[in-house]
N, C-alpha and C positions, 0 to 999 in steps of 0.2 A: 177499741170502741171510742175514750177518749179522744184520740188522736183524730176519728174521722167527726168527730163532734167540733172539735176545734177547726178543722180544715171548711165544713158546712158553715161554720160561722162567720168567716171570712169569705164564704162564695156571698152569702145570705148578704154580708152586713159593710163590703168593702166593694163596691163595684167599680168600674172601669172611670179612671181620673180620681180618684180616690187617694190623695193625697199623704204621704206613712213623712214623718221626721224620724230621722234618723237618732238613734238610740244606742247606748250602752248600759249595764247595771253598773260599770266602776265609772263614767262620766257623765249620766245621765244626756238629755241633749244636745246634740252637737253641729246644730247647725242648718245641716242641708235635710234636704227634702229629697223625695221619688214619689212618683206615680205606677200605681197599679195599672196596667195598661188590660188586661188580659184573664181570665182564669180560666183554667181548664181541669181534668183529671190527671191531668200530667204537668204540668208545670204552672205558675205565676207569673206573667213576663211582665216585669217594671222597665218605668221607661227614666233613667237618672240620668242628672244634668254632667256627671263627670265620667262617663260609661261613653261609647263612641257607640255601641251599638244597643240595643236593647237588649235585657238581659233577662233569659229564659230559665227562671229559678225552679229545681223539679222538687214536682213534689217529697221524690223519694228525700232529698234533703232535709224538708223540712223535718219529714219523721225521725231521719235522725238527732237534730235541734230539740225538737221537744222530747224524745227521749232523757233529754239532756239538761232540760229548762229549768224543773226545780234547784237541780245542784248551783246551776249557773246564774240565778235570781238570789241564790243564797250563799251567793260569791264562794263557793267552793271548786267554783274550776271557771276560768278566764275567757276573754272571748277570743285567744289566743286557741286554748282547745278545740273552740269552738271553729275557728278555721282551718284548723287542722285536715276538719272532716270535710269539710264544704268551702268553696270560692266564695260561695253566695253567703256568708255568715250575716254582713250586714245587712241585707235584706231581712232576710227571716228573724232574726233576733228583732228588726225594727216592728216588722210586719207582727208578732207573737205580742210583745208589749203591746202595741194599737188594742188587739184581743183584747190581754189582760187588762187594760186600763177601760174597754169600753164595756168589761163585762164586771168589773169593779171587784175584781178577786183578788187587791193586793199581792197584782204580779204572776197570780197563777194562771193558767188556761184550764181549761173547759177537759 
């Protein structure tokens, strides 16, 4: 249930040009930017300036990211783990902080 509370929030609260800086928990931000282009039941397509095509982030990914969010906010696993499972690592971890900082839960999601 969380997980689709969190995913509503970001349909709700992130719409199309919606602008995510790019994020880590070990370097905080780093620089560059992406645009939300897109949201659907299936994927998030950002549109980033160092990406040659637009990038079709699926949802199922992110479920697995948050799965994984508290350990990774509380630096107990890297965002090296974190790509492991997904290509799209920095999207979603950027796009997840946006959440947490605009929903002011010190890092947590919904």
């Amino acid at each position: 249930m969380a997980f689709n509370d969190t995913m509503e929030f970001i349909k709700n609260n992130f719409p199309a040009g919606t602008e995510i800086r790019n994020w880590t928990a070990a370097n905080d931000y780093l620089g560059d930017t992406f645009t939300i282009d897109t949201i659907n039941n299936d994927y998030i397509t950002v549109i980033s300036p160092n990406a040659q095509n637009v990038q079709n982030v699926p949802v199922n990914d992110f479920q697995l990211v948050y799965d994984m969010w508290d350990q990774y906010i509380d630096k107990n696993i890297g965002r090296a783990q974190i790509r492991d499972i997904t290509r799209f690592s920095k999207y979603i971890i950027s796009i997840f902080h946006q959440v947490s900082i605009s929903n002011e839960n010190s890092g947590k999601l919904l």
